[in-house]
Each structure stands twice: as structure tokens, then as C-alpha cells.
C-alpha positions as CSV (number, residue, x, y, z in Angstrom):
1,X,10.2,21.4,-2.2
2,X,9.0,21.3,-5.7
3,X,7.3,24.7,-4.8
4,X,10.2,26.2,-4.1
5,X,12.3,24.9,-7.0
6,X,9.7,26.6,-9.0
7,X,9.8,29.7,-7.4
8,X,13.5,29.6,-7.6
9,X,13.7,29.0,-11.3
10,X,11.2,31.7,-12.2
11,X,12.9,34.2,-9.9
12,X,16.7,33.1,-12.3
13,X,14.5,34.0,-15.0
14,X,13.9,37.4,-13.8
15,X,17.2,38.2,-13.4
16,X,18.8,37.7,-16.7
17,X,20.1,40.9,-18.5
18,X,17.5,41.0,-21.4
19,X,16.0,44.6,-21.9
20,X,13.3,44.6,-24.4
21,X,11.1,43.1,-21.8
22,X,7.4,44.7,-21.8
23,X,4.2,44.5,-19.8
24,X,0.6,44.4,-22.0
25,X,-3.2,43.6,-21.9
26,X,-5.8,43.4,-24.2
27,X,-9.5,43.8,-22.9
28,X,-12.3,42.5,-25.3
29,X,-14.9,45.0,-25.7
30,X,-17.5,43.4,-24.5
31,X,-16.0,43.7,-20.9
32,X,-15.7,47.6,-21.0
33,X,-18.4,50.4,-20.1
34,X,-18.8,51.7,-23.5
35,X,-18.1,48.0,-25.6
36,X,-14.9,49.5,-27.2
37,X,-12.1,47.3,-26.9
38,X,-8.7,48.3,-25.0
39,X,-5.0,47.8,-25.6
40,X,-2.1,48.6,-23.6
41,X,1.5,48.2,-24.1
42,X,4.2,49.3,-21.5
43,X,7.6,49.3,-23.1
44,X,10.8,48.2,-22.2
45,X,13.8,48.8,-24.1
46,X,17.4,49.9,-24.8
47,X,16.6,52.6,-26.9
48,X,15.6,55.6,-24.8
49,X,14.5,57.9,-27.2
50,X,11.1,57.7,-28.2
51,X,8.6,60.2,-29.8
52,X,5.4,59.8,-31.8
53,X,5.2,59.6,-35.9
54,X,2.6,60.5,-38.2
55,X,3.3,58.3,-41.2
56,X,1.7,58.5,-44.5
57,X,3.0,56.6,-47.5
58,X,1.3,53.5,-47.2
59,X,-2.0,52.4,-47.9
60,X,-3.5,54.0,-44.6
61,X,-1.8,56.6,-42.4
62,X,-0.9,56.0,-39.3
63,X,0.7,57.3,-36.1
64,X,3.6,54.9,-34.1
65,X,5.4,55.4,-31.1
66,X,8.7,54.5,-33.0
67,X,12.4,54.7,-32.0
68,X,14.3,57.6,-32.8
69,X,16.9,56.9,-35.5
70,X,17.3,55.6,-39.1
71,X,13.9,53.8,-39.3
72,X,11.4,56.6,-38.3
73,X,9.1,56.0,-41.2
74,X,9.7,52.4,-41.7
75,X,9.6,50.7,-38.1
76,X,7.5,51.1,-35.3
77,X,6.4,49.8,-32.0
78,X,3.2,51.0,-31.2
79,X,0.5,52.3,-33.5
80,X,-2.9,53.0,-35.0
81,X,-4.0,54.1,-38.2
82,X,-6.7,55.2,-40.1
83,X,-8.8,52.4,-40.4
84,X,-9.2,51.9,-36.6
85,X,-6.5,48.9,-36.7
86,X,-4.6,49.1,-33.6
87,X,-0.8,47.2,-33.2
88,X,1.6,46.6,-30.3
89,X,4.0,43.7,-29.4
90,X,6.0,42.3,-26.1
91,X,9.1,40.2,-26.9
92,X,9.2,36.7,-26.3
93,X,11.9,35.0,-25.1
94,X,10.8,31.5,-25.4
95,X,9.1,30.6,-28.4
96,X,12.4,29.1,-30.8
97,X,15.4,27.4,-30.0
98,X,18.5,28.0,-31.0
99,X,19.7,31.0,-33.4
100,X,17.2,33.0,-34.2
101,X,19.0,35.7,-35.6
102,X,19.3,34.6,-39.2
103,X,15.4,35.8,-40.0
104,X,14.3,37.8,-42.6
105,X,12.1,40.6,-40.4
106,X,12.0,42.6,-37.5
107,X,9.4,43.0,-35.1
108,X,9.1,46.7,-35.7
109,X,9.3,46.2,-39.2
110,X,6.3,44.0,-39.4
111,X,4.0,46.2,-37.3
112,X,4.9,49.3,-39.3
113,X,4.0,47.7,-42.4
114,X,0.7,46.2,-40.8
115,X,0.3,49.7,-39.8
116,X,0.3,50.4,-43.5
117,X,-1.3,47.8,-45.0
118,X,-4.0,46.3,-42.7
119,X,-7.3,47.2,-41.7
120,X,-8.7,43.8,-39.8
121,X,-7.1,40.8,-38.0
122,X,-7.6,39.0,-41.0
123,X,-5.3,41.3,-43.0
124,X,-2.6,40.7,-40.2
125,X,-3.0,37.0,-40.4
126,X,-2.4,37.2,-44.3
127,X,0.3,39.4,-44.2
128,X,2.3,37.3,-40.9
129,X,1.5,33.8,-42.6
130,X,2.9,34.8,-46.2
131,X,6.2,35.6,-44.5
132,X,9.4,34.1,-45.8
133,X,10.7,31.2,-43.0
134,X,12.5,31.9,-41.1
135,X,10.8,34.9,-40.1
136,X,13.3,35.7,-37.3
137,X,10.5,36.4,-35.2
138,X,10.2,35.9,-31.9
139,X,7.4,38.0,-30.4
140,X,3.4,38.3,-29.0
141,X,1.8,40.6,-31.5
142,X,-1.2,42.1,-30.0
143,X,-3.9,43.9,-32.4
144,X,-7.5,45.5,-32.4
145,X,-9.4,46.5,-35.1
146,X,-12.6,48.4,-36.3
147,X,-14.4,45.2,-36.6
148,X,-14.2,44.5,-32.3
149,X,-11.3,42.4,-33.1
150,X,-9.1,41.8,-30.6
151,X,-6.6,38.7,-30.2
152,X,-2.3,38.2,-29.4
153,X,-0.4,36.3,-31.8
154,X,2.6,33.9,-30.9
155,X,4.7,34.6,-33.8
156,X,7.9,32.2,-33.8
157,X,10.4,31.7,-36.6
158,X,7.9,28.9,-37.9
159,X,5.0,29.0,-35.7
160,X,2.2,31.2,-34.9
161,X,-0.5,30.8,-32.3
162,X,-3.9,33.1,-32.4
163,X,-5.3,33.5,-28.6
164,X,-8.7,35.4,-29.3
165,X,-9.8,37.7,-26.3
166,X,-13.5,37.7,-27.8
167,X,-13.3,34.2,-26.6
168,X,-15.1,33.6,-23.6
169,X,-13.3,29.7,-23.1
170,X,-9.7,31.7,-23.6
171,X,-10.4,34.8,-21.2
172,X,-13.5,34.3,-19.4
173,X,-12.9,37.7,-17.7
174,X,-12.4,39.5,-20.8
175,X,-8.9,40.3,-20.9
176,X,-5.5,38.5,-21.4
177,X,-2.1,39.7,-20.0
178,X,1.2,39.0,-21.9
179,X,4.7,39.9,-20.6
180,X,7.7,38.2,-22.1
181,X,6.8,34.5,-22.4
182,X,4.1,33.0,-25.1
183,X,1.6,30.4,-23.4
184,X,2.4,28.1,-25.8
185,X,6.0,28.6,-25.9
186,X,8.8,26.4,-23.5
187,X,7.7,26.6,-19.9
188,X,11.0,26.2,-18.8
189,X,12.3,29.3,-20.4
190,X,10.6,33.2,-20.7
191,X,10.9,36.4,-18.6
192,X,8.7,38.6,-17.7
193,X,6.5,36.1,-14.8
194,X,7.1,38.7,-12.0
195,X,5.3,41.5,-14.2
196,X,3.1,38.9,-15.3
197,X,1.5,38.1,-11.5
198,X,1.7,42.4,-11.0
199,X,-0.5,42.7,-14.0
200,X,-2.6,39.9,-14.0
201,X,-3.8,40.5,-10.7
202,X,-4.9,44.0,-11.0
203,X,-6.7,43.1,-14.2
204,X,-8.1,40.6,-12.0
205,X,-9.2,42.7,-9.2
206,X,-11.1,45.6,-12.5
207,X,-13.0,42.6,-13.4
208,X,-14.1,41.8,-10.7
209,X,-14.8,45.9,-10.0
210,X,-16.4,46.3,-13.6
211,X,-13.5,48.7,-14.2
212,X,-11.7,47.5,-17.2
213,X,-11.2,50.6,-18.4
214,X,-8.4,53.3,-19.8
215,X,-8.8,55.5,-16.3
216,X,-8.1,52.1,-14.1
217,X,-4.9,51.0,-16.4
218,X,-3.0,54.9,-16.5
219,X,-3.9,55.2,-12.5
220,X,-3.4,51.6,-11.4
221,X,-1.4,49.6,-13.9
222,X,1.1,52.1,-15.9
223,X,3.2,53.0,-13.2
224,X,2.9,50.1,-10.5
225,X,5.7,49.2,-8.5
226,X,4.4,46.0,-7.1
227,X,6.9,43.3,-7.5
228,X,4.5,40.3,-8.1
229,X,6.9,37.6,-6.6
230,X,7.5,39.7,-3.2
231,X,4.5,41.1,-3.1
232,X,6.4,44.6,-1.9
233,X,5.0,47.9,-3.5
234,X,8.0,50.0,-3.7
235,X,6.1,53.2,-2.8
236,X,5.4,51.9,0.5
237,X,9.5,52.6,1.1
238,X,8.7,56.3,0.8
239,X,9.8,58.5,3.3
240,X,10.7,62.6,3.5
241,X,11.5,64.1,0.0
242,X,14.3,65.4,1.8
243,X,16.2,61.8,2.3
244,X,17.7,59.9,-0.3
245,X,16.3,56.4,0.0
246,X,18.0,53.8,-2.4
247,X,15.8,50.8,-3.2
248,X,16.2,47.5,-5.5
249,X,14.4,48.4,-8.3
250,X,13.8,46.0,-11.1
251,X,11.2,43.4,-11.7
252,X,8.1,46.2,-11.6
253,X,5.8,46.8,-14.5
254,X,7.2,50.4,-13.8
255,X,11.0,50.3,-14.6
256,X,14.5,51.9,-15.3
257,X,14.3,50.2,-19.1
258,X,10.9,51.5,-19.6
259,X,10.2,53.9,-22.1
260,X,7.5,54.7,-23.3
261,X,3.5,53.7,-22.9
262,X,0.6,53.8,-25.1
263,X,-3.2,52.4,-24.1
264,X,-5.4,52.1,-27.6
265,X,-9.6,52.6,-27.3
266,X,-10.7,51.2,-30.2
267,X,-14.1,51.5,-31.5
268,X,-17.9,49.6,-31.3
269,X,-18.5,47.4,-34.3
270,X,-20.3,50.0,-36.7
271,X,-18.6,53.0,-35.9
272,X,-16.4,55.3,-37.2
273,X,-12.5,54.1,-37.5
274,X,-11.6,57.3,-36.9
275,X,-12.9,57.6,-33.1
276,X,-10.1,55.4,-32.5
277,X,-7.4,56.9,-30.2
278,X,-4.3,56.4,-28.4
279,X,-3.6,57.7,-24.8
280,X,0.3,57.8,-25.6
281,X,3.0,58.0,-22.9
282,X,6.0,59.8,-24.6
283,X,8.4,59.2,-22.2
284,X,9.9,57.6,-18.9
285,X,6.3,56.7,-17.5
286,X,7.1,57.4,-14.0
287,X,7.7,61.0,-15.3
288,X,5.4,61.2,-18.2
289,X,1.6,61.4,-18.3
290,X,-0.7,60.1,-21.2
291,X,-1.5,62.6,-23.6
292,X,-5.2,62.0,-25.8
293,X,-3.8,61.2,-29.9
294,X,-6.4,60.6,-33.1
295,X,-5.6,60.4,-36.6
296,X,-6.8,63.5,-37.9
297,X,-7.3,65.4,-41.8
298,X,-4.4,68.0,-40.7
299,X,-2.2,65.2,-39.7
300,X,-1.6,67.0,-36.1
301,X,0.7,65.3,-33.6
302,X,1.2,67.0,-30.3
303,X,4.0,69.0,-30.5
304,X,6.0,67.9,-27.2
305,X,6.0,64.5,-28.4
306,X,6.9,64.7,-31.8
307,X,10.0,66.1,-33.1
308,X,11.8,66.4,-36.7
309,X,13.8,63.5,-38.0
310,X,16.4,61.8,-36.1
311,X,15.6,64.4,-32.9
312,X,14.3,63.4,-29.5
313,X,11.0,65.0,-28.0
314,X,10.7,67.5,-25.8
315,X,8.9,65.5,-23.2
316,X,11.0,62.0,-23.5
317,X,14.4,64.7,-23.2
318,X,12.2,66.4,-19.9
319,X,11.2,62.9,-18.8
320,X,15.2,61.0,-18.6
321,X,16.2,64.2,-16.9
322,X,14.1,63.3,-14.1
323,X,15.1,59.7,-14.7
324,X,18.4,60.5,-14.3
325,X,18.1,62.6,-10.9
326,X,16.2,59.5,-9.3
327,X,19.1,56.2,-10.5
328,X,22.0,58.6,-9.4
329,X,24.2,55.9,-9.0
330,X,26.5,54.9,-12.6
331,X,29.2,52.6,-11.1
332,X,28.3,48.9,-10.8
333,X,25.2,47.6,-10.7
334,X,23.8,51.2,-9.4
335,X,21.5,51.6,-12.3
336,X,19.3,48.8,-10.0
337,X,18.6,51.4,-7.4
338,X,16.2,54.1,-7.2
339,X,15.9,57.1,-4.9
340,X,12.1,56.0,-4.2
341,X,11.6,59.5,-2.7
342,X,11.9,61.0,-6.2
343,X,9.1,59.2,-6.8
344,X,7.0,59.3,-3.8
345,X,7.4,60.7,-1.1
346,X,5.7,61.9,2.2
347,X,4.8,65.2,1.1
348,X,3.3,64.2,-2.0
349,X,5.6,66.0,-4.3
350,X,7.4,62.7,-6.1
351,X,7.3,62.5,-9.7
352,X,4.6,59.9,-10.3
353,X,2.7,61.8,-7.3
354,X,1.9,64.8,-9.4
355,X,2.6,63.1,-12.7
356,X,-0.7,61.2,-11.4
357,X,-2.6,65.1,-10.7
358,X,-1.6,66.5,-13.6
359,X,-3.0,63.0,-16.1
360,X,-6.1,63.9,-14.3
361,X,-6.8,67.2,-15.3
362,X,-5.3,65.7,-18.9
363,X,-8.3,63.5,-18.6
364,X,-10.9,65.7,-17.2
365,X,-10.1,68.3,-19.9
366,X,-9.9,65.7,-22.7
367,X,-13.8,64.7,-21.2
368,X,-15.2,67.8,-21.5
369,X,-13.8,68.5,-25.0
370,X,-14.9,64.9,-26.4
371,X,-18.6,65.7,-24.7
372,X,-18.5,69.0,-26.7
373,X,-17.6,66.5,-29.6
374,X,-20.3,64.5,-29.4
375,X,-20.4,60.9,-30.9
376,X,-18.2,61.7,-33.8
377,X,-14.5,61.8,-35.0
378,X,-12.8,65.3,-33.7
379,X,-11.8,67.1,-36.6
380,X,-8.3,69.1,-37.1
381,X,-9.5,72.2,-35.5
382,X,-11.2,70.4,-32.6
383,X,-7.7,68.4,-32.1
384,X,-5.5,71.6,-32.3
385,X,-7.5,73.6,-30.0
386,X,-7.8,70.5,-27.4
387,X,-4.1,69.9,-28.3
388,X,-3.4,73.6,-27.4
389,X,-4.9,73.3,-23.8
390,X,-2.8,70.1,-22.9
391,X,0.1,71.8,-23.8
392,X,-0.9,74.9,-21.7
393,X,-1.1,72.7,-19.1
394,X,2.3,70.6,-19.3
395,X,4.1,73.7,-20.0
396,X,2.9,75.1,-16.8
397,X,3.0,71.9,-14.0
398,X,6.1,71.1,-15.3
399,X,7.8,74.2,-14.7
400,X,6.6,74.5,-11.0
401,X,8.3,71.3,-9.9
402,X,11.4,73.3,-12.0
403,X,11.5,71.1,-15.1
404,X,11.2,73.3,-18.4
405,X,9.7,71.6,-21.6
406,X,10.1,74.9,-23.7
407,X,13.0,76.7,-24.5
């Protein structure tokens, strides 16, 4: 009975209406093939429009996945810059009580100016314990740096709580997974749990594989749709593309509130900052693959997932089109329901079917071109011309399934 009062709570939980509601992991370096440390952040949110930044007024450039808007250059909710220090967040619902909306900050505030200010952990620690209290805070901070750093940070309106990945007593399998609860916030309250057992247990299952790696989270991890309470992977549901098959679609890592996706490969103690990179998902993730990002000396971008102020990219525009033909229903609660056949299907032409192809050539072309490389930070020209080739690429499988991502 006490079982399934538990069960019952947590599933209440779920259900409530908040949106910025994200799945992450950080994976220690010393867990992964090549010792470079890993960080991934699927994003939930209200804001659909999202598209990559490259940001330079601060002490260190950087590049951000950032909302677009008024605070382009100022906030951001994803990023690296050029000292190899890596930032993300998930939102956490229970770490203060009562009104929290008097603070000071805003989560995207604070990791856009960590973005230009911070090179280490350390650095972030400084800069998130001088705050003003109350912060308004209410979030778990994830970071990576140059150093092999890699740690979350419960950040409440007058708390914050370090859980170090490095640690072997904290994650004895090398990584940590954080939805949108802290561990040492109430255990009554949170959301996120359902993602939470989705996530943990395919981290779980690389561990025990030896596959903690960027390859196991874009194929296995970014666009699940494995709910963790039920157990019930939505793509089993798949039938004929030719049938419309409405499905309950909510408490998946892979969502209608998702947004946008970014997985961060930092580098080996010793080596060059600038190696770091970001495998960025500019879009929808069930319609978007990850496209290879480094800081670079031209300050190049990709150009489908960049666009001048206060405008959209091409690819997040191209990516909630499709969103848009797959949760067809408006009225009522129809935005819950997907035509799962949009998605997969029997014929293997559903979005995240050759959304999955096409991410592989992405990453069998970015191989090649980062073996030509060698062990060394790409410079402009490299970027462009790899850049160039992706683009190529897009351009084209996106236009045989009818979808155009060029005027």
C-alpha cells in the first residue's frame, strides 16, 4: 500500500502544468573512451524559438543556445566558451518554499555571465556564492571545465549544494542524471521522476556497456520515448505512415515542450580549451539532428542555426513545422497527443527515423574531418569547410522528405 501511495504521488507530480522541465547528465571523464568529460542537456520550455549565439563582450567569448528575444547577448541556456568551461541548467522545482519570485537573478542570466567570466568550477563557485540573497534561484547548474571538472550545483534562494561527478562515493558509475528535482531538495515535491528513471536507466545500461559516450546519448538518450513509470516506448505504437495514430504523449525525455539539445565534450586535463565542442540540437529534437560547434578565431556559427537579432533559425522554423504536422490537434488538451506515425513508422520514413540516418552521416563526416585534424583545435578554415559539407547535407535530406531549409 505504501508502494503504491508512492507511485501515486510521483505520478501527481508528473502531471502538473510546469514547462521548463529538462532532462540532463554529466559523465566524469574518467568513465569515457577518450577521458574527456560529457555534458548533456535536453531542454524543455515555453519559449520555442531557439538558435545559437556567438557572444563576445566579456572576458571570454562564448557560444549559447539562448532564447530568441530581448536578451540574446545577455542570457543564455546552454553554452561553452573559450576557455573550455562548459554551462547548462535543469529547473528545480523543489529546492525553496514559498515565493521565490522576489530574487535578484535569473537562471539564464547567471550562466551567461559565467559564460563570460569563468574559466574553472572554482570561478563559478565565486561568482554563485557572492550573489545578493535572495538569489531567486531555484535551479541544478551543471558545469565542465578545462581542468576535468565536472560537478551540478543545487542553487536555492539561500542554499547551494556541490555534487562532484569526479567523485567515486557520489557516482560510482561515473555519471549523475538530474531532471527537475535537487537530491537534497523536499522529497515530497519536484518533477521530472518519470524522465528521471528513462534517463537513469540507459546511463545505467552505457556503464555497464563501457559506452558513456556522445554517439550512445544522440542515438539512445536525446530522442527516447520511454515513459519510465509505464515502462511503454511510444515507438512501439507505430504502425503504417499512412494511418494517423494519436498517442498520450508527455512524460518522455523526448517531448512537445522540448526545444532544443546540446551534448558538451570537454577536454583531457592538459589540453587545449579550444578542442572543446558542442554537438548542438537547434531545434524540436525529434526533428533536428546534432550539428558539431567549436569556438573558432573567425567566430563561425553554422548558418542554419544562427540567425540575426531577434529572428528565429532556419532549422528551429523547419523543425516546429514538422512539430506542428505531428500534435495536429489545438482544441483542449490535444497538444498531449501525437501522431506517433510522424515519428516512426513502419516504413521507416518518420521524422526521428531519418532524423537518426542523417545524424549519422553528420557524425561520420565530422570523424573524418577531425581525423584529418589531428589532435589539435580546427581552425576557421577547417570549421567553414566542415561547416560547408553539413550544410550540403541538411539542405539536401531535408528536401527529399519535402521540408525546405533554404529559400
Amino acid at each position: 500500500m505504501k508502494n503504491l501511495t508512492l507511485i501515486l504521488i510521483l505520478l501527481a507530480l508528473s502531471f502538473t502544468g510546469k514547462i521548463d522541465a529538462c532532462t540532463s547528465v554529466i559523465i566524469s571523464g574518467k568513465y569515457t573512451p577518450d577521458g574527456r568529460p560529457i555534458m548533456w542537456k535536453h531542454r524543455d520550455t515555453s519559449n520555442e524559438y531557439n538558435k545559437l549565439v556567438y557572444v563576445r563582450t566579456g572576458r571570454y567569448e562564448y557560444i549559447a543556445m539562448v532564447n530568441v528575444g530581448d536578451h540574446e547577448q545577455k542570457d543564455a541556456w546552454m553554452g561553452m566558451n573559450s576557455r573550455g568551461f562548459c554551462i547548462m541548467n535543469t529547473a528545480s522545482y523543489n529546492l525553496n518554499t514559498g515565493d521565490d519570485d522576489n530574487g535578484k537573478y535569473s537562471e539564464g542570466e547567471i550562466m551567461g555571465l559565467a559564460l563570460a567570466s569563468c574559466a574553472t568550477l572554482e570561478d563559478f563557485e565565486k561568482l554563485i556564492e557572492g550573489l545578493d540573497r535572495p538569489t531567486g534561484l531555484e535551479s541544478n547548474f551543471g558545469v565542465i571545465d578545462a581542468l576535468g571538472g565536472a560537478a551540478y550545483y543545487e542553487a536555492g534562494d539561500s542554499s547551494i549544494t556541490k555534487t562532484d561527478v569526479n567523485d567515486q562515493t557520489v557516482a560510482p558509475l561515473g555519471f549523475v542524471v538530474m531532471t527537475n528535482y535537487s537530491f537534497n531538495g523536499d522529497p515530497e515535491t519536484g518533477q521530472g521522476y518519470a524522465r528521471y528513471i528513462s534517463a537513469y536507466n540507459l546511463f545505467y545500461r552505457a556503464a555497464m556497456l563501457d559506452d558513456l559516450s556522445v554517439e550512445f546519448i544522440l542515438r539512445n538518450a536525446e530522442r527516447s520515448m520511454v515513459n519510465g513509470f509505464t515502462g511503454l516506448n511510444l515507438a512501439d505504437l507505430a504502425t503504417s505512415e499512412d494511418e494517423v495514430k494519436m498517442v498520450h504523449f508527455r512524460d518522455n525525455i523526448a517531448r512537445r515542450t522540448s526545444t532544443s539539445s546540446a551534448v558538451f565534450k570537454g577536454v583531457s586535463p592538459g589540453d587545449d580549451p579550444a578542442e572543446t565542442m558542442m554537438w548542438a540540437v537547434g531545434g524540436w529534437p525529434l526533428a533536428t539532428p546534432a550539428y558539431p560547434v567549436w569556438l573558432n578565431d573567425d567566430h563561425l556559427l553554422p548558418e542554419l542555426l544562427t540567425a540575426p537579432e531577434k529572428e528565429n533559425s532556419r532549422m528551429c522554423m523547419t523543425a516546429l513545422e514538422m512539430k506542428r504536422e505531428s500534435i495536429p490537434i489545438r482544441r483542449g488538451h490535444g497538444q498531449d497527443y501525437i501522431n506517433i506515425n510522424k515519428i516512426y513508422n513502419q516504413e521507416q520514413t518518420g521524422y526521428a527515423q531519418w532524423i537518426r540516418h542523417l545524424e549519422d552521416e553528420i557524425l561520420e563526416t565530422t570523424d573524418e574531418a577531425t581525423t584529418v585534424w589531428g589532435k589539435k583545435a580546427p581552425s576557421g578554415k577547417q570549421i567553414k569547410e566542415l561547416y560547408r559539407k553539413i550544410d550540403e547535407l541538411l539542405i539536401s535530406r531535408y528536401l527529399e522528405y519535402g521540408y525546405h531549409l533554404m529559400d
